[in-house]
C-alpha positions in Angstrom: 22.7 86.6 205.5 21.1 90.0 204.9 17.6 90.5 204.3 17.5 91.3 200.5 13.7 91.7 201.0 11.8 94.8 202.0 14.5 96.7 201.3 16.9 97.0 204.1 13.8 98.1 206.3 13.8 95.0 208.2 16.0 94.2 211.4 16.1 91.5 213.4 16.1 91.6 216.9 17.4 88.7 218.9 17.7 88.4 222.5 20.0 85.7 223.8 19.7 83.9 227.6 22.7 84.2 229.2 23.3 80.4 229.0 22.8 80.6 225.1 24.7 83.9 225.1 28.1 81.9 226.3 28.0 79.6 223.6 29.5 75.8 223.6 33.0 74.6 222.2 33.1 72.7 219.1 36.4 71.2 217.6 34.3 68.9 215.5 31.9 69.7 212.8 30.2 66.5 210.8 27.6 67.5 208.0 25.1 65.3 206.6 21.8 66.0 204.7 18.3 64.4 203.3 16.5 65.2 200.2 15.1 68.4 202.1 18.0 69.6 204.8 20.9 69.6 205.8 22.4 68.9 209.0 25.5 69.8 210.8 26.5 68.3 214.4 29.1 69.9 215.8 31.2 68.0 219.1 34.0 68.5 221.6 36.5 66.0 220.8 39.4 65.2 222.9 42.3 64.7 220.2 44.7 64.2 222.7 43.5 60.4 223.0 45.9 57.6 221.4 43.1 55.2 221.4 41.6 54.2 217.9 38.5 55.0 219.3 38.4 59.0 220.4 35.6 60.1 222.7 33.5 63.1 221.7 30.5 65.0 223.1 27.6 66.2 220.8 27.5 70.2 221.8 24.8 70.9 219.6 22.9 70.1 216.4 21.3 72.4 213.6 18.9 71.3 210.8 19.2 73.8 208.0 17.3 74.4 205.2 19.1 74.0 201.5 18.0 77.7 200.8 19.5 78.9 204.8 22.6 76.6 204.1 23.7 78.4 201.1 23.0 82.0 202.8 25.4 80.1 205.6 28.2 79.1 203.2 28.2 82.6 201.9 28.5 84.3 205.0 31.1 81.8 206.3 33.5 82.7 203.1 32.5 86.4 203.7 34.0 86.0 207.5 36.4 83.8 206.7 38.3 85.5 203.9 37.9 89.0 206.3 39.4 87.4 209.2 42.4 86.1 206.8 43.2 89.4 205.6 43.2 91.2 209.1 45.3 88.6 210.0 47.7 88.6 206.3 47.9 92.4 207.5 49.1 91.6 211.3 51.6 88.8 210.9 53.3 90.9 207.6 57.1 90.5 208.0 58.4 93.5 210.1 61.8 94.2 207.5 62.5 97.0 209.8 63.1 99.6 206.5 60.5 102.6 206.8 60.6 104.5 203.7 62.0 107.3 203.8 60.1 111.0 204.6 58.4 112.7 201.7 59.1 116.4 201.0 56.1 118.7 201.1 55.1 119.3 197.6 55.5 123.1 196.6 
């Protein structure tokens, strides 16, 4: 979600409470939208629950415009597919063979 106006010039500076700054716990995410935004409600959950019904708590909700939703979707499969080659890299199959030592070119 750069800013591709003005250049790069711009940054934004956001300062966070500290309340906001610790975040909430979602394990839940439900989207919805109307002719002009989109809506996602994310919720705690507790999964462990055998009950038909499971018990939830809404921990926040964000309305979105179309425009902002796309710029979100893009940087969510920007993140995502980075975090699933860091961890492709770190769970690679040790195979305990290191190749063997090069001679110095002459």
């Amino acid at each position: 979600m750069a800013d591709s106006e003005g250049g790069g010039g711009r940054h934004i500076n956001i300062h966070f409470s500290p309340e906001i700054m610790a975040g909430v716990y979602a394990n839940f995410a439900n989207v919805s939208h109307s002719d002009y935004e989109f809506t996602v409600t994310f919720a705690r959950v507790d999964h462990e629950v055998e009950d038909e019904e499971v018990p939830g708590v809404v921990v926040s909700r964000v309305n979105l415009s179309p425009r902002f939703m796309r710029e979100l979707i893009d940087a969510m499969e920007d993140n995502f597919a980075k975090w699933q080659t860091r961890e492709g890299i770190r769970n690679l199959p040790d195979t305990g063979d290191t190749p063997p030592p090069t001679a110095p070119s002459v």
